[in-house]
C-alpha positions in Angstrom: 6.5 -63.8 46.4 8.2 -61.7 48.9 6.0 -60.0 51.4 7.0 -56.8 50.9 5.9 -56.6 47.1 3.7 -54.0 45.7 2.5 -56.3 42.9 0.9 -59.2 44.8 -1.9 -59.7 42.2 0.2 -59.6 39.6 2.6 -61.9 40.9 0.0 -64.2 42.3 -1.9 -64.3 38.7 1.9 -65.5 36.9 1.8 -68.2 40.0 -1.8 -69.4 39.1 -1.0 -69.4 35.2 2.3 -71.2 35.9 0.5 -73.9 38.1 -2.0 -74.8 35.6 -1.3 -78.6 34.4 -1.3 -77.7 30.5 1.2 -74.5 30.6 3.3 -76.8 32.6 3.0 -79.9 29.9 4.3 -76.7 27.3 7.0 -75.9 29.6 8.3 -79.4 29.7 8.1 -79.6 25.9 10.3 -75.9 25.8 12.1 -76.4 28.5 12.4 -80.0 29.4 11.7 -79.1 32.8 9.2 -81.7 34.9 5.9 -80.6 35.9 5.3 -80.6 39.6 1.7 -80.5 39.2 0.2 -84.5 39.1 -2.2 -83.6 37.0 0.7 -82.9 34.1 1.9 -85.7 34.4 -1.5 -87.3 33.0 -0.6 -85.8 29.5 0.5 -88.6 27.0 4.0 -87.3 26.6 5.0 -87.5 29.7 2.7 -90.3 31.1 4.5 -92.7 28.1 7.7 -91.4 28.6 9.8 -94.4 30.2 12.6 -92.1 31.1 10.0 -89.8 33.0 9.4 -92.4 35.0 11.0 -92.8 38.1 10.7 -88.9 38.4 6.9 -89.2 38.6 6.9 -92.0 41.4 9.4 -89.5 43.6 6.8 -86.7 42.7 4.3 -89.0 44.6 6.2 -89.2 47.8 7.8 -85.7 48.3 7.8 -84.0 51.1 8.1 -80.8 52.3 11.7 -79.7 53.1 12.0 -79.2 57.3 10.9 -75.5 57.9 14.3 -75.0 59.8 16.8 -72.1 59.0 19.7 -74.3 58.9 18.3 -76.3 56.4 20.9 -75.2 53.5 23.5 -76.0 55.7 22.7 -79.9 56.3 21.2 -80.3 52.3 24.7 -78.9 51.4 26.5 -81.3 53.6 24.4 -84.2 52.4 25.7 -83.1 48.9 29.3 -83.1 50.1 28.9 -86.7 51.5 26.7 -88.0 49.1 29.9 -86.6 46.1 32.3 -88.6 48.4 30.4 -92.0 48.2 30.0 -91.4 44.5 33.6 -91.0 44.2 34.5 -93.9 46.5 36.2 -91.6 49.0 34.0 -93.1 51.3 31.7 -95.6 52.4 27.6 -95.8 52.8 28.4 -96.2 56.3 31.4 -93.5 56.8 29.3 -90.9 55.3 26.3 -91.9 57.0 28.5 -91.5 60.3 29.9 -88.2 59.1 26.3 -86.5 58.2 25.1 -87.2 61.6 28.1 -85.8 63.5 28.0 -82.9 61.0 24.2 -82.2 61.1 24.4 -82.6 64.9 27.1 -79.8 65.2 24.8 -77.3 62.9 22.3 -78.1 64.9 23.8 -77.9 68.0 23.0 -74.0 68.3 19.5 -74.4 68.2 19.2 -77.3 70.5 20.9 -74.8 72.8 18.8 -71.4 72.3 15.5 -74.2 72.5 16.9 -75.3 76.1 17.4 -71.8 77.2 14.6 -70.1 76.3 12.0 -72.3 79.0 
C-alpha cells in the first residue's frame, strides 16, 4: 500500500481478504499460484500434492529479503551468475567468486557514506 493513498481502508480490507487461508487455497486452484499463508497449505489439495512439496518446506524457512536499497541490484546479479552456472559458462566456485566481487562493488558506496557519516 503506498503511503500516500487515499483509500487505506479499502486497500487494507482486499489485503485482509487476500490473506485469509481459504481465498488463497481458491486462488491456487484458479491461478495455480502457491499460498504464502501456512495455514493454506493445511488444505488437502495442496498438503497431498507431492509436486507442492518442496515449495512448502522453503515456505518454512523464508526470510525476509535484507532491508537495503541495493537489494535489486545483488538479487539481479545472483540471477546473472546463477544463469551462467546453469549454462556451464561457469563454475560453483567462479560464480561464487564473481558474486562476491560484484556484490562488494554495489556495496561499496554505502560502506563509504556509513564511514563518513560518524
Amino acid at each position: 500500500m503506498f503511503t500516500s493513498s487515499q483509500k487505506k481502508k479499502e486497500v487494507w480490507r482486499i489485503i485482509e481478504y487476500l490473506s485469509q487461508p481459504d481465498v488463497q487455497v481458491e486462488f491456487y486452484k484458479l491461478t495455480g499460484d502457491l499460498p504464502a499463508r501456512v495455514e493454506a497449505w493445511k488444505d488437502s489439495l495442496l498438503a497431498n500434492n507431492k509436486y507442492a512439496a518442496a515449495f512448502f518446506v522453503q515456505l518454512n524457512h523464508v526470510v525476509a529479503t535484507p532491508k537495503i536499497p541495493e537489494w535489486e541490484q545483488i538479487a539481479q546479479k545472483v540471477r546473472e551468475v546463477t544463469e551462467q552456472i546453469t549454462m556451464d559458462r561457469m563454475t560453483v566456485d567462479e560464480a561464487t567468486k564473481e558474486l562476491d566481487r560484484a556484490v562488494d562493488l554495489i556495496l561499496e558506496k554505502r560502506r563509504w557514506m556509513v564511514e563518513h557519516a560518524r
